[in-house]
PDB file of the backbone (N, CA, C, O) and the ligand in Angstrom, with CONECT records:
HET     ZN  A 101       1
ATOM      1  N   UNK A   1      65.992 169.554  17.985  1.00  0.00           N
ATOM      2  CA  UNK A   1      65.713 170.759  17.215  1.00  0.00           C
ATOM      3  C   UNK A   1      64.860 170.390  16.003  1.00  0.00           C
ATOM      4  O   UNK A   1      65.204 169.564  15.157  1.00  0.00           O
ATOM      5  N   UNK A   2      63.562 171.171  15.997  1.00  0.00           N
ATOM      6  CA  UNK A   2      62.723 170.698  14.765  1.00  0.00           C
ATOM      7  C   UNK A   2      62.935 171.383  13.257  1.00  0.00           C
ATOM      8  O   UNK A   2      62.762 170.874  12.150  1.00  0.00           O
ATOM      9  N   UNK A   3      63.550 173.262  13.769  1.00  0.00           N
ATOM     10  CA  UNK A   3      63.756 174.017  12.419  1.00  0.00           C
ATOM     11  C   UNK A   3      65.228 174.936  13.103  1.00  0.00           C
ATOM     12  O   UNK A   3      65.493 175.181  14.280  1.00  0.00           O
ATOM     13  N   UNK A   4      65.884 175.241  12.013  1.00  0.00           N
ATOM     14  CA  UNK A   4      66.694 175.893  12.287  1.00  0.00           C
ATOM     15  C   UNK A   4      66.250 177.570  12.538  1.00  0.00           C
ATOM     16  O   UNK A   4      65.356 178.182  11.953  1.00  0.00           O
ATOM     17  N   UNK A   5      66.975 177.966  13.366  1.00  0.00           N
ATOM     18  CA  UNK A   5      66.734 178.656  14.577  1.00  0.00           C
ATOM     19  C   UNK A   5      67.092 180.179  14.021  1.00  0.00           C
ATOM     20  O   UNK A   5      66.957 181.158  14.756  1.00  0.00           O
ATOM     21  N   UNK A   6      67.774 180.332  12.033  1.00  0.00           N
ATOM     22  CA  UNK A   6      68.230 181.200  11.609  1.00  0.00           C
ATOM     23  C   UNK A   6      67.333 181.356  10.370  1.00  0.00           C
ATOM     24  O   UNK A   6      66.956 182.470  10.005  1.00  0.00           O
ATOM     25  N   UNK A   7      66.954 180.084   9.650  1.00  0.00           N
ATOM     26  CA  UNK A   7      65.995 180.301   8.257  1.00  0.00           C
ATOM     27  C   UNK A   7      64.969 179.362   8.733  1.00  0.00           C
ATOM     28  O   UNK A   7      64.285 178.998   7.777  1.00  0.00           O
ATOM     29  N   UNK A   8      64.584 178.809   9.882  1.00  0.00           N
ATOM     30  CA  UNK A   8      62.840 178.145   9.607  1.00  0.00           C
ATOM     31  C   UNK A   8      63.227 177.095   8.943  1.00  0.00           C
ATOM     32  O   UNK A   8      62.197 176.422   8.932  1.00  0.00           O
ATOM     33  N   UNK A   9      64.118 176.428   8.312  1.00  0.00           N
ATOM     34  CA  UNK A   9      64.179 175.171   7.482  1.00  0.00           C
ATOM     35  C   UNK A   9      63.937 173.782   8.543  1.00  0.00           C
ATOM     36  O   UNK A   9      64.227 173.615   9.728  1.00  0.00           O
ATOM     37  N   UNK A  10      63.462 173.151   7.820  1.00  0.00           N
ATOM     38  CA  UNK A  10      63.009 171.620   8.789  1.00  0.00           C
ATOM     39  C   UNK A  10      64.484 171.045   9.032  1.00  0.00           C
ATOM     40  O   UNK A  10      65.189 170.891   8.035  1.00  0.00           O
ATOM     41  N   UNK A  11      65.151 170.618  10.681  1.00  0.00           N
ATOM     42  CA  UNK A  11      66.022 170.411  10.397  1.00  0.00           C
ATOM     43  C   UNK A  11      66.288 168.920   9.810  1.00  0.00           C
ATOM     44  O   UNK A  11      65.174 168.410   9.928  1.00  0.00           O
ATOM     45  N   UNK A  12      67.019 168.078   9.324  1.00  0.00           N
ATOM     46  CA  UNK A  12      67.419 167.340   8.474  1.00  0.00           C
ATOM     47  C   UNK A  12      68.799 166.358   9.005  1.00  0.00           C
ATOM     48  O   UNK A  12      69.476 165.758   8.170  1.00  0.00           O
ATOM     49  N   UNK A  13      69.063 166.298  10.280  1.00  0.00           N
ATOM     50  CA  UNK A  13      70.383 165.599  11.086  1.00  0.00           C
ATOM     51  C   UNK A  13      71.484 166.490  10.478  1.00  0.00           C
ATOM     52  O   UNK A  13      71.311 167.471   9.755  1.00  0.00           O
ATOM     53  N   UNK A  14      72.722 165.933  10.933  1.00  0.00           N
ATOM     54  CA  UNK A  14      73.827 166.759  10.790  1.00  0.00           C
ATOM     55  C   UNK A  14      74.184 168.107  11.869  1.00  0.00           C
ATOM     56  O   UNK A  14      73.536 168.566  12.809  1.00  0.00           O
ATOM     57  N   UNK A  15      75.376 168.461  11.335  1.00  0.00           N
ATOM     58  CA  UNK A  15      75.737 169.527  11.926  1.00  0.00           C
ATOM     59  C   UNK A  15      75.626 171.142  11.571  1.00  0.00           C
ATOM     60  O   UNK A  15      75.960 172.066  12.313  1.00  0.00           O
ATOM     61  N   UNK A  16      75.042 171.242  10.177  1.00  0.00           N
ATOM     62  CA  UNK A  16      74.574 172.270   9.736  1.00  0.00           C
ATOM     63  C   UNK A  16      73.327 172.683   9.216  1.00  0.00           C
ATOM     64  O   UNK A  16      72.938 171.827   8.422  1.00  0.00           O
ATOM     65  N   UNK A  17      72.421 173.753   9.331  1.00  0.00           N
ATOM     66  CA  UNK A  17      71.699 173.805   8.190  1.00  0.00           C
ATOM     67  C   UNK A  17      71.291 173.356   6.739  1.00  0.00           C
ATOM     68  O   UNK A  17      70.971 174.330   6.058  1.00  0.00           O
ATOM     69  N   UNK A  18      71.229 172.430   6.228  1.00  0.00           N
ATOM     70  CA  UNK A  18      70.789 172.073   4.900  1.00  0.00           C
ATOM     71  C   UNK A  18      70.793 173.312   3.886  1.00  0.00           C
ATOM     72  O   UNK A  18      71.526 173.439   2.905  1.00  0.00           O
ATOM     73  N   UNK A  19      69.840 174.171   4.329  1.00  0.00           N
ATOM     74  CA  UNK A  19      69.402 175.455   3.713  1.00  0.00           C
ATOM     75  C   UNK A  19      70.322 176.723   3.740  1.00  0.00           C
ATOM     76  O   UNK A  19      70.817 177.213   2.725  1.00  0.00           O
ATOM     77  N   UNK A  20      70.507 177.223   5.072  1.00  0.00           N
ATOM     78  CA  UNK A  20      71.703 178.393   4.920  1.00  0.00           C
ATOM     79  C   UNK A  20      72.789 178.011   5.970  1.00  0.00           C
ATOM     80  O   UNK A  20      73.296 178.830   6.737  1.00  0.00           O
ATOM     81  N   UNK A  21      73.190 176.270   5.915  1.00  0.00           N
ATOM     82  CA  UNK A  21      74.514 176.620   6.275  1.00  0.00           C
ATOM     83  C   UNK A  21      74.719 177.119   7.813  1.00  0.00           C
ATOM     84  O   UNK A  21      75.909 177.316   8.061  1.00  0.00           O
ATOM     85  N   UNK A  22      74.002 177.322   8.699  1.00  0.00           N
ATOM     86  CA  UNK A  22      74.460 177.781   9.756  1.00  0.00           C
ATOM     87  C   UNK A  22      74.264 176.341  10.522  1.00  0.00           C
ATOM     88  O   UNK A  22      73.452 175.416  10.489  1.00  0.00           O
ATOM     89  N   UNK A  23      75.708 176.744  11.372  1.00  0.00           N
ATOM     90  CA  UNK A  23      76.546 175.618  12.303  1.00  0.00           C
ATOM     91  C   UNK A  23      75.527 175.411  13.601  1.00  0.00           C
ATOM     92  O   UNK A  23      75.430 176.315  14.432  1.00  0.00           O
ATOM     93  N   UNK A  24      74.952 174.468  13.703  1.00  0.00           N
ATOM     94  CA  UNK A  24      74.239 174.153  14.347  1.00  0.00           C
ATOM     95  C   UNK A  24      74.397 172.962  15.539  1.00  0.00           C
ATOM     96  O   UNK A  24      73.473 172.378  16.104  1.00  0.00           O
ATOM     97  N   UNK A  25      75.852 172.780  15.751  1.00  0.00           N
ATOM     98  CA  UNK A  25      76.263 171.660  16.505  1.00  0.00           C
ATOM     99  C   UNK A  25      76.258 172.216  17.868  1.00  0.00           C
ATOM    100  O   UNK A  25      76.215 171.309  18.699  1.00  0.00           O
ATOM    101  N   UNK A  26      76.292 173.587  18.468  1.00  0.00           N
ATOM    102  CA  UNK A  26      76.711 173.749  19.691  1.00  0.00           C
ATOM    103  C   UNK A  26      74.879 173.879  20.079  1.00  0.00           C
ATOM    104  O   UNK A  26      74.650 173.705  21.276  1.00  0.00           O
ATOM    105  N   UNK A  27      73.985 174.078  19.450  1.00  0.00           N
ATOM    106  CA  UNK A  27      73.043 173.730  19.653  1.00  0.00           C
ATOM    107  C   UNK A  27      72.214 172.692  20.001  1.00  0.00           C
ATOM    108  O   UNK A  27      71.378 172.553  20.894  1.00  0.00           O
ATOM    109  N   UNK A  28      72.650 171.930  19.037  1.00  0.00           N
ATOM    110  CA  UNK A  28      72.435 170.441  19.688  1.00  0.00           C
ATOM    111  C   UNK A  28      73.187 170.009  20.584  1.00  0.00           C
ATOM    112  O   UNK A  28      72.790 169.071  21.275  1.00  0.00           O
ATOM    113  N   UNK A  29      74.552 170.620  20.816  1.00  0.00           N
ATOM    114  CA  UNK A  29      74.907 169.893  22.314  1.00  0.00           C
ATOM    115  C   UNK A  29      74.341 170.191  23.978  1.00  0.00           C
ATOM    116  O   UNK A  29      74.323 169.501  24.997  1.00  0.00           O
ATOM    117  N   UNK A  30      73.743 172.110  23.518  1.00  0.00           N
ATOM    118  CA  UNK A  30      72.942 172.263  24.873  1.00  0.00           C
ATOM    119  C   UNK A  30      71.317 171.701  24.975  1.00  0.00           C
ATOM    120  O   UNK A  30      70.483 171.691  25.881  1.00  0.00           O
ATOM    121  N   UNK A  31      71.333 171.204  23.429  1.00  0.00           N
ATOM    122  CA  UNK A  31      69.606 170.441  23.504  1.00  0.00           C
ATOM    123  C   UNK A  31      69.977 169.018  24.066  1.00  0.00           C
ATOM    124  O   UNK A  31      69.147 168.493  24.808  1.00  0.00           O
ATOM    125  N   UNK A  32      70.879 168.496  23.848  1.00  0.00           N
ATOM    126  CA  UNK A  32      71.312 167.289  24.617  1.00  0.00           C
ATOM    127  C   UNK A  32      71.846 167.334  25.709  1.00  0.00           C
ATOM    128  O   UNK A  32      71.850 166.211  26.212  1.00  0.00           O
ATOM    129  N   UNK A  33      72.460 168.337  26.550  1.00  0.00           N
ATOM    130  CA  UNK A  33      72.693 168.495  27.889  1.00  0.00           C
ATOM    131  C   UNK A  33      70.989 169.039  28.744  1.00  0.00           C
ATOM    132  O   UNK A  33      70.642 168.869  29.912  1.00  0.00           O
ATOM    133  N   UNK A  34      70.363 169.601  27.778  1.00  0.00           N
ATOM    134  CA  UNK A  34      69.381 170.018  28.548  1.00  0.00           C
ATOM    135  C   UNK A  34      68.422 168.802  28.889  1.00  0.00           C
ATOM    136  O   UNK A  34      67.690 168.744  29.876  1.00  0.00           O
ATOM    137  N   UNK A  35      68.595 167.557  27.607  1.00  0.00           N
ATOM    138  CA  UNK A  35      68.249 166.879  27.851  1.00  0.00           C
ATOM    139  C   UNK A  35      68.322 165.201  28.726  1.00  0.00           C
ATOM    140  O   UNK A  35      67.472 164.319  28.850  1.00  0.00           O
ATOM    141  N   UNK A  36      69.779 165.322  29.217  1.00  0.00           N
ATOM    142  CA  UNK A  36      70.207 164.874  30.026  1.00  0.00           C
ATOM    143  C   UNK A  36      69.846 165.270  31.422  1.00  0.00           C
ATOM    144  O   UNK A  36      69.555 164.416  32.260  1.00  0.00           O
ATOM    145  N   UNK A  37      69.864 166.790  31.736  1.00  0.00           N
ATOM    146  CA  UNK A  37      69.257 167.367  33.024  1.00  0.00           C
ATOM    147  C   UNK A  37      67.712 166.682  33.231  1.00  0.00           C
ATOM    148  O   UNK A  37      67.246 166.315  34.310  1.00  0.00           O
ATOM    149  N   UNK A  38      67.068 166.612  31.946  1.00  0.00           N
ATOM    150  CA  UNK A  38      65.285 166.404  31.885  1.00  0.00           C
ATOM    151  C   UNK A  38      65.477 165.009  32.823  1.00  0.00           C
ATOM    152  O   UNK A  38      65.289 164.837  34.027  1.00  0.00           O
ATOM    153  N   UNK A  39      65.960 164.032  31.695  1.00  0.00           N
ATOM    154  CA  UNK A  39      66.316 162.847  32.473  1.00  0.00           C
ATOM    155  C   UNK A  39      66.725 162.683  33.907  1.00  0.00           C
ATOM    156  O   UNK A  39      66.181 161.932  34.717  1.00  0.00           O
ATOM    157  N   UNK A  40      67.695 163.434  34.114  1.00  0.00           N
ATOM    158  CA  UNK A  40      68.313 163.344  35.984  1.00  0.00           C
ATOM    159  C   UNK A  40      67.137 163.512  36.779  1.00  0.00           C
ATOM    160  O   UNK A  40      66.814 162.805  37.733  1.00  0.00           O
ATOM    161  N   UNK A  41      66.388 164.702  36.225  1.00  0.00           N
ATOM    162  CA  UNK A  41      65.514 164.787  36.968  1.00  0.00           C
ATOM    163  C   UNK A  41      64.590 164.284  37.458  1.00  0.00           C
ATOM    164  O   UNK A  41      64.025 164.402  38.546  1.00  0.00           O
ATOM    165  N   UNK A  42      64.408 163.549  36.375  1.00  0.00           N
ATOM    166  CA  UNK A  42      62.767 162.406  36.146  1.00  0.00           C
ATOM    167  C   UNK A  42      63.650 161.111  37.254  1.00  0.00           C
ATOM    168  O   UNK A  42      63.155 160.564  38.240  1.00  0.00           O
ATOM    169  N   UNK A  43      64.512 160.980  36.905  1.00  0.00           N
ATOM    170  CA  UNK A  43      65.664 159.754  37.514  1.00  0.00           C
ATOM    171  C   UNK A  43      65.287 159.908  39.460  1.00  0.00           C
ATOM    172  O   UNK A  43      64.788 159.125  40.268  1.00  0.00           O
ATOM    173  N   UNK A  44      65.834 161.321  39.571  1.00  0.00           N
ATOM    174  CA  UNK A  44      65.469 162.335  40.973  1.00  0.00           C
ATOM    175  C   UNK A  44      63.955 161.662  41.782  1.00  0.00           C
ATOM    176  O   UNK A  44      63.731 160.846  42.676  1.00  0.00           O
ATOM    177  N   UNK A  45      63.221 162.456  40.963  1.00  0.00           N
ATOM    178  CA  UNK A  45      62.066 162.446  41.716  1.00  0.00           C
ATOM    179  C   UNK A  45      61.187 160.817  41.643  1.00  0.00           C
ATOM    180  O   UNK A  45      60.084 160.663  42.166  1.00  0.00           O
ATOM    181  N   UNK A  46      61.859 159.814  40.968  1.00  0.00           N
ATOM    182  CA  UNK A  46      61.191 158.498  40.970  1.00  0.00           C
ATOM    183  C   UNK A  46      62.320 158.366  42.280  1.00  0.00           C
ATOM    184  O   UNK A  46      61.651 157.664  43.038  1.00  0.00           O
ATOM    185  N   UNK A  47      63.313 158.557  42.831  1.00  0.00           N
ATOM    186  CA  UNK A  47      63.848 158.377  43.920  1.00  0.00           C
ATOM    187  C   UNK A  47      63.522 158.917  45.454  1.00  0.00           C
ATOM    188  O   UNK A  47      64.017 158.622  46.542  1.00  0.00           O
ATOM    189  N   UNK A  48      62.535 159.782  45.086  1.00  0.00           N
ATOM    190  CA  UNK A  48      61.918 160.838  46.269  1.00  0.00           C
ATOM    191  C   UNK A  48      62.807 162.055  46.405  1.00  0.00           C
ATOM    192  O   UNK A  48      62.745 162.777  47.401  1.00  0.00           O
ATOM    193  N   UNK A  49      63.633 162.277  45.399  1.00  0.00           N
ATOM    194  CA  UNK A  49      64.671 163.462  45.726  1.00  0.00           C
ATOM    195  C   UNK A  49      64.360 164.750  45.402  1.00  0.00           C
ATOM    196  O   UNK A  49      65.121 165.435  44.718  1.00  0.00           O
ATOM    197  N   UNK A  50      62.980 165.277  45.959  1.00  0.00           N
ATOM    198  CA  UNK A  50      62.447 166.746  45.127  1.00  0.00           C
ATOM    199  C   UNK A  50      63.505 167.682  44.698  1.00  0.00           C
ATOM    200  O   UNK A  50      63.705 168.032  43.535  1.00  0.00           O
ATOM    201  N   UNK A  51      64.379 168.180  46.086  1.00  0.00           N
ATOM    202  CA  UNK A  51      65.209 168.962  46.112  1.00  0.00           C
ATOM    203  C   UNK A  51      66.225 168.996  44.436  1.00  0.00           C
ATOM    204  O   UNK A  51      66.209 169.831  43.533  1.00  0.00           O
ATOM    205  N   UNK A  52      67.039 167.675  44.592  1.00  0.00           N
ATOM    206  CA  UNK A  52      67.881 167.217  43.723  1.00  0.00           C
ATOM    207  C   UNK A  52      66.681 167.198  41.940  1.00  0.00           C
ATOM    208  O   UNK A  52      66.998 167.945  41.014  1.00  0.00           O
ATOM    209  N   UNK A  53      65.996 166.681  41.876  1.00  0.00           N
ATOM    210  CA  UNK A  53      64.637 166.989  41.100  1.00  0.00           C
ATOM    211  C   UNK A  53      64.630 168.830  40.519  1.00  0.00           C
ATOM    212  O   UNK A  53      65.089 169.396  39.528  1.00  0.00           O
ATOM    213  N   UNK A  54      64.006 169.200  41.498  1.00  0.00           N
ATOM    214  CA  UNK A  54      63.760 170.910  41.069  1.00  0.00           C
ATOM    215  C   UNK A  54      64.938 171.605  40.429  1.00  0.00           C
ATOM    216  O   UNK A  54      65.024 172.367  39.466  1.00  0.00           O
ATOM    217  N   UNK A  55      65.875 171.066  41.329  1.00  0.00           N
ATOM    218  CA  UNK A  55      67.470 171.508  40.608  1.00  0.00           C
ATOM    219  C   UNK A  55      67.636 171.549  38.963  1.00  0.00           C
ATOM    220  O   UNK A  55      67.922 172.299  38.030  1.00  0.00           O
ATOM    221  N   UNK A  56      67.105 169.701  39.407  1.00  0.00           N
ATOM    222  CA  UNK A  56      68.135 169.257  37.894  1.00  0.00           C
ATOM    223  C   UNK A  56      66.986 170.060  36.892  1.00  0.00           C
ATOM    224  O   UNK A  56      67.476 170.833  36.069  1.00  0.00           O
ATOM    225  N   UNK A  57      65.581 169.931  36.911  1.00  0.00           N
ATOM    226  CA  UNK A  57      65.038 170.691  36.387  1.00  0.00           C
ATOM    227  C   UNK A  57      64.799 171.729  35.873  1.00  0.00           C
ATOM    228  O   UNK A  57      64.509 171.935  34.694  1.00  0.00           O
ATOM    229  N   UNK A  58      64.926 172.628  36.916  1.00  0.00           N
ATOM    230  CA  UNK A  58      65.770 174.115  36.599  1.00  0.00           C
ATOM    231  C   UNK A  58      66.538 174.193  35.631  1.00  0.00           C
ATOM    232  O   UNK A  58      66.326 174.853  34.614  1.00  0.00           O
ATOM    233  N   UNK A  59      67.690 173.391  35.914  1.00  0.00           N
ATOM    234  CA  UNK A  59      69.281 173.415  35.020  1.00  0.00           C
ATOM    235  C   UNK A  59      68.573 173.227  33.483  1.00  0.00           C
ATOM    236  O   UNK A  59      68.664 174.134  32.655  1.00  0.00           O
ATOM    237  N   UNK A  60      68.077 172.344  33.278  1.00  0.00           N
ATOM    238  CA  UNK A  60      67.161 171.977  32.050  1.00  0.00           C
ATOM    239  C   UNK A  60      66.423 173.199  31.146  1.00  0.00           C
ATOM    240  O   UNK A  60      66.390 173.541  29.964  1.00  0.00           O
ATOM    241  N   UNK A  61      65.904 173.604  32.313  1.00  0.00           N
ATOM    242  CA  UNK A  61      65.343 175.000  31.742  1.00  0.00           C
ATOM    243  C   UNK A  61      65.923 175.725  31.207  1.00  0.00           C
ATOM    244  O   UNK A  61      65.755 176.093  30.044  1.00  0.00           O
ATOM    245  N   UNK A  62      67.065 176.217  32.289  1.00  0.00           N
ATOM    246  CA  UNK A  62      67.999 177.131  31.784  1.00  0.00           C
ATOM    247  C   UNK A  62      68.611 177.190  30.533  1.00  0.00           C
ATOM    248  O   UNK A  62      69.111 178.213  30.066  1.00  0.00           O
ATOM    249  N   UNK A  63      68.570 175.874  29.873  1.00  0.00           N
ATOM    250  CA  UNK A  63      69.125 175.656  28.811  1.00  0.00           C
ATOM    251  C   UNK A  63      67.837 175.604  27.453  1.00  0.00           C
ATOM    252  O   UNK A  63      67.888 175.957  26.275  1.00  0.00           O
ATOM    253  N   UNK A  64      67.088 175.186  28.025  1.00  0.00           N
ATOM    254  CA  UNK A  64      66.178 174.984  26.743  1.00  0.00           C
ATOM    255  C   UNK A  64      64.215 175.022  27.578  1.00  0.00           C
ATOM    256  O   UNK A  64      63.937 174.777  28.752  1.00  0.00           O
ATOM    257  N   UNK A  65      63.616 175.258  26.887  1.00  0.00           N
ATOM    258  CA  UNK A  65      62.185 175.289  27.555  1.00  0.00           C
ATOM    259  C   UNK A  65      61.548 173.926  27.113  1.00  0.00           C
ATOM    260  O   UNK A  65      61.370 173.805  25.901  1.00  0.00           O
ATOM    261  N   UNK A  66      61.213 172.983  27.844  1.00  0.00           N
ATOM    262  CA  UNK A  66      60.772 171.664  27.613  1.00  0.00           C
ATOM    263  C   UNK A  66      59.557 171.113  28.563  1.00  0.00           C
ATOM    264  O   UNK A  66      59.835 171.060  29.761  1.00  0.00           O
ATOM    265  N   UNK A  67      58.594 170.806  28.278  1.00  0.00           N
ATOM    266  CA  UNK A  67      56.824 170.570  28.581  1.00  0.00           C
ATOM    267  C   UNK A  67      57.626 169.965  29.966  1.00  0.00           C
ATOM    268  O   UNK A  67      57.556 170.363  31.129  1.00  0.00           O
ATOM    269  N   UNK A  68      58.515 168.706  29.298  1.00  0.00           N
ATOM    270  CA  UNK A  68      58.602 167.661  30.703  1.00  0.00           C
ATOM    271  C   UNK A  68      59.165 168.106  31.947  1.00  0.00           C
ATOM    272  O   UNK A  68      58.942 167.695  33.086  1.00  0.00           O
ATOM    273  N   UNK A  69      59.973 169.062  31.520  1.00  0.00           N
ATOM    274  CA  UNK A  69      60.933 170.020  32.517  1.00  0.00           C
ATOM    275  C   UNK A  69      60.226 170.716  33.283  1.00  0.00           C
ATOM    276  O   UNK A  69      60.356 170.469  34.482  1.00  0.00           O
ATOM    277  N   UNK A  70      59.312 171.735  32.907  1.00  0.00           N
ATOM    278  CA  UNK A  70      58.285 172.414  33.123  1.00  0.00           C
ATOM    279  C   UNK A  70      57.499 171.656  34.399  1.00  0.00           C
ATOM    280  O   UNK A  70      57.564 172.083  35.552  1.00  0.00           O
ATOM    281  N   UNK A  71      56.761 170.486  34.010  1.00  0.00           N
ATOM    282  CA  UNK A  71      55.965 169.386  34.528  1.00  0.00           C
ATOM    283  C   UNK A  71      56.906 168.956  36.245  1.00  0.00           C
ATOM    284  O   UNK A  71      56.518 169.064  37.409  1.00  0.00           O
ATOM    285  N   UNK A  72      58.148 168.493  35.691  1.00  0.00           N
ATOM    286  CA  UNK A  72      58.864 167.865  36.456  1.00  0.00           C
ATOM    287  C   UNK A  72      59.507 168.905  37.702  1.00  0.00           C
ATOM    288  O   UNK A  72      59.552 168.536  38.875  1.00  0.00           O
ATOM    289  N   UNK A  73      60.016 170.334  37.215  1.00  0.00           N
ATOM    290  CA  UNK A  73      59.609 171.267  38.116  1.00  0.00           C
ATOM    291  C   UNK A  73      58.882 171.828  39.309  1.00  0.00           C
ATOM    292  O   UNK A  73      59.130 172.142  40.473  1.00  0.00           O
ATOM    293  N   UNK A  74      57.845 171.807  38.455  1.00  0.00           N
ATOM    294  CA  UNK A  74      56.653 172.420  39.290  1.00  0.00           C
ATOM    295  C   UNK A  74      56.071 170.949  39.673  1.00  0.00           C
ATOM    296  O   UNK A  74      55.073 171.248  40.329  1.00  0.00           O
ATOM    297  N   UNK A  75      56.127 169.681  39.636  1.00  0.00           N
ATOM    298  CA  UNK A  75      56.039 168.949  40.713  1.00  0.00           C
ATOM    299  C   UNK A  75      56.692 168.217  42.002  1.00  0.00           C
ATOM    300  O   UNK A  75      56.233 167.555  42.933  1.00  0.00           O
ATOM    301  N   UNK A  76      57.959 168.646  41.618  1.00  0.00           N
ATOM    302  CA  UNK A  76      59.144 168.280  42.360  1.00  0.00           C
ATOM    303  C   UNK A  76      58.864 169.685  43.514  1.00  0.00           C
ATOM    304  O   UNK A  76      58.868 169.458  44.723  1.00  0.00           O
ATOM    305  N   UNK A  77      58.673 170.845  43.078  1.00  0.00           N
ATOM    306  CA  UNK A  77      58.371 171.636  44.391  1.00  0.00           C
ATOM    307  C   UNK A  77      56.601 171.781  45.186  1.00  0.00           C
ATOM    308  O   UNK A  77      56.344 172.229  46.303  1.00  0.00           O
ATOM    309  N   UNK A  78      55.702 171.275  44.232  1.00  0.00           N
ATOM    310  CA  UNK A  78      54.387 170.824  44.968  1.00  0.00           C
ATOM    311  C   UNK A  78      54.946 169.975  46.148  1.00  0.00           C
ATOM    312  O   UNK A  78      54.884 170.353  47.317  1.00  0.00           O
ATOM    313  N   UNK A  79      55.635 168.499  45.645  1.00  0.00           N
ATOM    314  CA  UNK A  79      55.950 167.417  46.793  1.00  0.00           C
ATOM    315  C   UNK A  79      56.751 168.081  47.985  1.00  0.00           C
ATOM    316  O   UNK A  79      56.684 167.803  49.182  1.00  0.00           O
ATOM    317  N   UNK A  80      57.760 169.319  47.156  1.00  0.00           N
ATOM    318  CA  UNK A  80      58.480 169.309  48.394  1.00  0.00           C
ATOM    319  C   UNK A  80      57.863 170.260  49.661  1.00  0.00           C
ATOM    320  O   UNK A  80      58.274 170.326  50.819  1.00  0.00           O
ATOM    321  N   UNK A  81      57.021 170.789  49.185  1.00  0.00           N
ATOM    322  CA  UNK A  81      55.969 171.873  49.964  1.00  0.00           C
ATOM    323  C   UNK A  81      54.975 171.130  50.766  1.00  0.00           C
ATOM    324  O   UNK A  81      54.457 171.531  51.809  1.00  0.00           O
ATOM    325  N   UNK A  82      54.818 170.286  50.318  1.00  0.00           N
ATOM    326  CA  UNK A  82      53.658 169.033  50.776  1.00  0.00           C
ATOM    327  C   UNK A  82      54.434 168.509  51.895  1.00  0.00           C
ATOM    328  O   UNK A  82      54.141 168.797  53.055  1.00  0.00           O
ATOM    329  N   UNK A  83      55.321 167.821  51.621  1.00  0.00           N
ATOM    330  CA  UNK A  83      56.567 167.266  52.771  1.00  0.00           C
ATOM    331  C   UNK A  83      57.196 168.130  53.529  1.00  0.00           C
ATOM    332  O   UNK A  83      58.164 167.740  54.181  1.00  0.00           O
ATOM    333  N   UNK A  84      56.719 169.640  53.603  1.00  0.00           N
ATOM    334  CA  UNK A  84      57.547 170.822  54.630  1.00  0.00           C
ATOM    335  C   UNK A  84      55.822 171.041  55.298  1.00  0.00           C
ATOM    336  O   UNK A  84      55.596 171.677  56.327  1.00  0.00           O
ATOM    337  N   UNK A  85      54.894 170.457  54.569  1.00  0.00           N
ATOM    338  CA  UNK A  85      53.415 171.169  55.689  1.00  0.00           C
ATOM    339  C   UNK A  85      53.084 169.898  56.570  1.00  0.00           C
ATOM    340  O   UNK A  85      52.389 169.966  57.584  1.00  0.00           O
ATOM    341  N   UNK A  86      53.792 168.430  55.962  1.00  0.00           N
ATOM    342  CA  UNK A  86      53.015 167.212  56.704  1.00  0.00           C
ATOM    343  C   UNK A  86      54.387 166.953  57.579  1.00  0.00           C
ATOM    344  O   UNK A  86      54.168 166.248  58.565  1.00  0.00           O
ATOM    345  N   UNK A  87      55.682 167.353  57.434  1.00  0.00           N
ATOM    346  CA  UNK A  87      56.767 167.400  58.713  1.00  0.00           C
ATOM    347  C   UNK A  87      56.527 168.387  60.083  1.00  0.00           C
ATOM    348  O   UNK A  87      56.839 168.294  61.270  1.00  0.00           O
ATOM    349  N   UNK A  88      55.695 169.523  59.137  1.00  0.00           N
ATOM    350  CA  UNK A  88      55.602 170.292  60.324  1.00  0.00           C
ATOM    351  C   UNK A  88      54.316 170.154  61.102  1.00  0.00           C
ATOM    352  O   UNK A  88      53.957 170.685  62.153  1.00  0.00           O
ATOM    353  N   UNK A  89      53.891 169.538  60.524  1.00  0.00           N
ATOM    354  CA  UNK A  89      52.142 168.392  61.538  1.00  0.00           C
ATOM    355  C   UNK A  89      52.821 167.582  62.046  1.00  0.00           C
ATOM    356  O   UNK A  89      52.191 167.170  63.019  1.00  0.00           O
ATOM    357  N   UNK A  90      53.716 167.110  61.977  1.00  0.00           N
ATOM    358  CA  UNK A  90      54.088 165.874  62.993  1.00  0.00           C
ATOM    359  C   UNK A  90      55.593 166.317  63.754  1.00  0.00           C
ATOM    360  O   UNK A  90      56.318 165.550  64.388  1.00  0.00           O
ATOM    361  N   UNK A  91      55.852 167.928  63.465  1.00  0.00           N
ATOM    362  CA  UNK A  91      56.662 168.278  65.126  1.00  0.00           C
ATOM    363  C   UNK A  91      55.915 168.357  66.171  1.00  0.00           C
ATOM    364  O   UNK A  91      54.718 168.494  66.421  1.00  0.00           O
ATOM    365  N   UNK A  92      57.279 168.191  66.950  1.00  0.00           N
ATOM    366  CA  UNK A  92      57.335 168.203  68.553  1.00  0.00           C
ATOM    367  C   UNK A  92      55.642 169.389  68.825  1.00  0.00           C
ATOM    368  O   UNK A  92      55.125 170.300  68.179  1.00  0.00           O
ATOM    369  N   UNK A  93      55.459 168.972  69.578  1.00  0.00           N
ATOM    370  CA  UNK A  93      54.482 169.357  70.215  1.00  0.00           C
ATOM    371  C   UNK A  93      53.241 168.698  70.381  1.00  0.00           C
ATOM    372  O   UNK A  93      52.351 169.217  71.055  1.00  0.00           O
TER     373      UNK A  93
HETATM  374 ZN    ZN A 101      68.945 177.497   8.241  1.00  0.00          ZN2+
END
C-alpha cells in the first residue's frame, strides 16, 4: 500500500494511518494474500501449469489489481489456448 486509502497520506509501515488513524491492517493482510496468489502463480506457470496459473491469478485479482497479475493472467490463458489449438492438430485423424 503506497497511500492510505481514507486521507491520501503516504503510507509510513505500521498498522495505522499516521495521519487519520484509520486501521489499516486488514488491508495489508489481503495485499499480502493477494500477493502470495501473484507468486503461486508465477511459481504455476514456470511449471507449465496454465490452468493452476490463471486460477491463482484470478484469485490475486480478486483481491487487489496488480500489473504482474494482470500479465500472468492473460498469459497463462494465451498458453492455454495455444495448447487446446496445437492438441487438437495432432488428434486422431
Ligand atoms: Zn489516512
Amino acid at each position: 500500500m503506497e497511500r492510505c486509502p481514507n486521507c491520501r497520506a503516504r503510507y509510513r509501515g505500521g498498522s495505522e494511518c499516521h495521519r487519520c488513524g484509520m486501521a489499516l491492517s486488514q488491508l495489508i493482510e489481503i495485499e499480502a494474500q493477494a500477493e502470495r496468489w501473484e507468486r503461486y502463480a508465477a511459481r504455476q506457470l514456470l511449471l507449465g501449469n496454465t490452468t493452476a496459473a490463471a486460477d491463482a491469478a484470478r484469485r490475486c485479482l480478486d483481491l487487489q489489481w496488480r500489473p504482474l497479475a494482470v500479465l500472468l493472467h492473460d498469459f497463462s490463458h494465451t498458453l492455454k489456448s495455444h495448447r487446446r489449438a496445437s492438441s487438437s492438430d495432432d488428434g486422431e485423424g
